[in-house]
N, C-alpha and C positions, 0 to 999 in steps of 0.2 A: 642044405641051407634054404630059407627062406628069401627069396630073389623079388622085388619089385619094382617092375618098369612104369614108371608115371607117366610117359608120354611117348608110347608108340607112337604116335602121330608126327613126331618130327623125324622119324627115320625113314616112313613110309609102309604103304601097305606091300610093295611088293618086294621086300627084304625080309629075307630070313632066318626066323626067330628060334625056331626050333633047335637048333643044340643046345639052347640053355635050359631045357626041360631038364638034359642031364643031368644038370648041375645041381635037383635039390625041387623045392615046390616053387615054381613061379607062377607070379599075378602080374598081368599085363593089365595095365589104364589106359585108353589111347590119348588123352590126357585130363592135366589134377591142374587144379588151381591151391594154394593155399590152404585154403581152407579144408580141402577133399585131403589135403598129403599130410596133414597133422593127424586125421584117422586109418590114412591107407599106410601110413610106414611103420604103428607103434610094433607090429611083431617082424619088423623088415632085418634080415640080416646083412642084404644088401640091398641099395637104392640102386636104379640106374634112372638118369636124366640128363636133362640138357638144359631148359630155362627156367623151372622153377625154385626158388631161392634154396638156398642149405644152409639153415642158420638156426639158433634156437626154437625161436616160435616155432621152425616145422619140426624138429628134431626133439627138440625134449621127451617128449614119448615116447621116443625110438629108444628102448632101453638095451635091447640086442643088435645093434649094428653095428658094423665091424669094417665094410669099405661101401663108399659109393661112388660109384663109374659116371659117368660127367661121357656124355657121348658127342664127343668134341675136341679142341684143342684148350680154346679157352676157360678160364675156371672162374671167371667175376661171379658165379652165382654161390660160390663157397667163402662161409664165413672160416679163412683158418683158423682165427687164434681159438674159435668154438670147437670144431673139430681136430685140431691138435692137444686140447685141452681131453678131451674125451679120448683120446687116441682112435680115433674113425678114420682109417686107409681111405683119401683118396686119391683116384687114379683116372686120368685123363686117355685121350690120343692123340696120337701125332702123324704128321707126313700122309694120312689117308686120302685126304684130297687136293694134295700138289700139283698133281696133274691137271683135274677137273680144273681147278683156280687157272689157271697157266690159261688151257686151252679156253676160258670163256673172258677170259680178259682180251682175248685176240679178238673173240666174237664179238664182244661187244665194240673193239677200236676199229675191226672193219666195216661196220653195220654204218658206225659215223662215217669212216674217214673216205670210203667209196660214194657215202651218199645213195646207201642202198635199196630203203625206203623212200627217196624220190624216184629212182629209177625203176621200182617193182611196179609204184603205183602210174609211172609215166607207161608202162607196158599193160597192166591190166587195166586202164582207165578208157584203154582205146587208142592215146595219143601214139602208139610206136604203127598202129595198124593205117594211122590216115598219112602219117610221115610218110616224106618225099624221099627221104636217106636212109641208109643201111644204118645211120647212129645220130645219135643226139650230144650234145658239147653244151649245153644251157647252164645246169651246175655241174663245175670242175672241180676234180679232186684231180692228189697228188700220186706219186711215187712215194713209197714209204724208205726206199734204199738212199743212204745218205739223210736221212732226218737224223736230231738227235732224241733219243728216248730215255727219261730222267724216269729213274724208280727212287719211291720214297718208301725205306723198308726193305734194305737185303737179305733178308731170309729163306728160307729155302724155296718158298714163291717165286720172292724177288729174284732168286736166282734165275729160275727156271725162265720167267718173264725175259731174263736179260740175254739170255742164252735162245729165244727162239726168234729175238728182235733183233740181236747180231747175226742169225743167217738172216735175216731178210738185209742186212745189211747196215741197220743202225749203229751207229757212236752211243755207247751206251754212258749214263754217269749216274751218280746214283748219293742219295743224305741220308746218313745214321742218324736216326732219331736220338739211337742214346750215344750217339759220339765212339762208340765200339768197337763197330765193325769195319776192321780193316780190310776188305779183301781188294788184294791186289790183281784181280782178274781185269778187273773196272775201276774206273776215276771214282775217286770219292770229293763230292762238293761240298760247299756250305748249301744250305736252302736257299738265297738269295739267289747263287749263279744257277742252280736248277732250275726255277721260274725263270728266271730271264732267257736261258737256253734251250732249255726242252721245247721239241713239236709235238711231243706226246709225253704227260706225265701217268705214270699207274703208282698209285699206294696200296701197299701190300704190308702194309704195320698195324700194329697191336693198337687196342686204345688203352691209353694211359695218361699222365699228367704231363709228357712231352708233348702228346699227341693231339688230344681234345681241343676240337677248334685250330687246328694248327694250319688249314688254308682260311681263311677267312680276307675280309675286303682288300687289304693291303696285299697279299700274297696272288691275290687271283691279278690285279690291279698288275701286277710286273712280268703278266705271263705275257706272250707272243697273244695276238690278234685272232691267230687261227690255231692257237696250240689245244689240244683235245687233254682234257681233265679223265681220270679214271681211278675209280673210289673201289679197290676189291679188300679193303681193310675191314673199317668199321666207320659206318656211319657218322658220328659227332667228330668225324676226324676232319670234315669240311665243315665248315659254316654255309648252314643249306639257306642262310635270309640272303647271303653274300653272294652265293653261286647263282641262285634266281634271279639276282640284279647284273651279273656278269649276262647271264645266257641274253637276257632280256635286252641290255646294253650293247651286246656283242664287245665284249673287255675281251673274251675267250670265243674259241671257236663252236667245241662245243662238251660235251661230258654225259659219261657212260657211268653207270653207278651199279651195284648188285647191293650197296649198302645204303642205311636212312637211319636217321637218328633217333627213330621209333619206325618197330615193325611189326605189326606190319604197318601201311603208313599212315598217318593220320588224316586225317579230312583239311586239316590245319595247315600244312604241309605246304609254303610257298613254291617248291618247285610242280605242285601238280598241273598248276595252271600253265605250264609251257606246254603245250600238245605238239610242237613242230619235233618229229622225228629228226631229222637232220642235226638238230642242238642238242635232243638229249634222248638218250634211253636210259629207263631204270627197269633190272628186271629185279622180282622178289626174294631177292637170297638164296638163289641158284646155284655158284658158280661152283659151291661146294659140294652138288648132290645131284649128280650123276651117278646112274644104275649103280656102275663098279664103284663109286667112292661112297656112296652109302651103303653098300655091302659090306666094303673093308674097315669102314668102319666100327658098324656092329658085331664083325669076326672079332675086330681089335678089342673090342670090349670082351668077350667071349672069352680071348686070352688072356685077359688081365686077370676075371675071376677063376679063371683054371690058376693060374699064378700064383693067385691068392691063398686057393685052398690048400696048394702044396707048398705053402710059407714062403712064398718067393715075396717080392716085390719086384711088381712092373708096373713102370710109369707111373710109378707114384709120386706125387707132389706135395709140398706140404706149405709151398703158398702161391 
């Protein structure tokens, strides 16, 4: 098989590649825009990618393609009713970076919720070395045991998120976007009582037409004073003009983001002007890609095309 990867670059250089040699001839891009993937796919028998669109314009000339791997969870960048149409296998991944998500959603709520970049720079600036005391009490943080921690988005994340917030000792409660999911482990709320209750909110949902813009002025507006925001979804899932006036106003305490509603992020960008660590950290689209989950990933891929070849279907989706 003819195998072409258009964007090494978002798996990383130090992941590897090498078993899919076996699989046939592969041409690795570290990456294509548009216009490069309309000449680099026409003899492709499989695509593998992650952002560059799947839709006609780039695919019409791809007269032998047969699956393409989507090196991810999500599939917005596949047009199906084009590739259902043509019958073109695609096939996603799942579950490969549950963990990595989990473990950098803590990261990012303790960084806030300890106030740990005033305390790093209150130690390296000099001021702990002229203090009179063994400790400093200037800005307070809390106890996290006994807060309540509101997920938006129970899914296999959200589970995980909710599961390492109850050993610390949180009342977990939690809103179905699409009204669904029942799970009886955890309270399920409207959105309303979640803003109003949560000391810590994390969203861990999909973007969709539930979702898009679904914190915005009013929703920020009912949270608690000191309640910490946390975005590990998808970016347009907050209203970033809204959240910029909250951190600014102090309506909220403060918010931790791995997502942005363009990334990387624009120059435009009302939250960039907040520089006070203590209100906000955003890191670049991290939380997914850690060593091992950008590994497992690219294994997962790996299997899907062995799968492929031996007329299986795996993980395959068709919208």
């Amino acid at each position: 098989m003819k195998i072409v990867f258009l964007e090494t670059d978002t798996l990383g250089k130090d992941v590897d590649l090498s078993p899919f040699d076996q699989l046939g001839e592969v041409i690795k891009y570290s990456s294509s825009n548009l216009e490069e993937t309309v000449e680099r796919v026409k003899e492709a028998e499989v695509i593998i990618v992650n952002k560059v669109p799947m839709k006609a314009k780039t695919l019409n000339g791809a007269k032998n393609l047969k699956l393409i791997c989507v090196t991810g969870t999500g599939t917005n960048i596949i047009d199906f009713s084009y590739t259902n149409d043509r019958n073109i296998k695609v096939a996603n991944v799942k579950s490969y970076s549950t963990h990595s998500v989990v473990q950098h959603t803590f990261a990012l709520f303790f960084y806030l919720y300890e106030k740990l970049n005033y305390y790093d720079q209150f130690v390296k600036s000099g001021e702990y070395i002229r203090s009179d005391i063994f400790s400093h009490f200037n800005v307070k943080f809390h106890e996290l045991a006994g807060k309540t921690w509101g997920i938006i988005g129970l899914g296999e994340i959200g589970r995980g998120v909710a599961q390492v917030a109850k050993v610390f000792g949180c009342n977990i409660i939690y809103y179905s976007t699409t009204g669904r999911n029942d799970n009886t482990s955890f309270q399920k709320v409207g959105l309303d009582s979640l803003l109003q209750e949560s000391d810590i909110i994390s969203i861990h949902a999909p973007l969709n037409q539930n979702t898009r813009d679904l914190i915005g002025e009013e929703e920020l507006r009912k949270m608690k004073n000191e309640a910490i925001l946390l975005n590990l979804g998808r970016g347009p899932i907050i209203n970033e003009n809204a959240l910029a006036r909250a951190l600014k106003e102090d309506w909220i305490g403060a918010a931790g983001l791995d997502v942005l509603s363009a990334e990387p992020m624009l120059e435009s960008n009302p939250l960039k002007d907040i520089q006070d660590s203590t209100k906000l950290i955003i890191t670049p689209h991290i939380a997914w890609a850690t060593i091992e989950a950008r590994q497992r990933c690219t294994d997962e891929v790996y299997q899907n095309i062995v799968a492929f070849q031996n007329g299986e279907e795996r993980n395959v989706v068709t919208e």
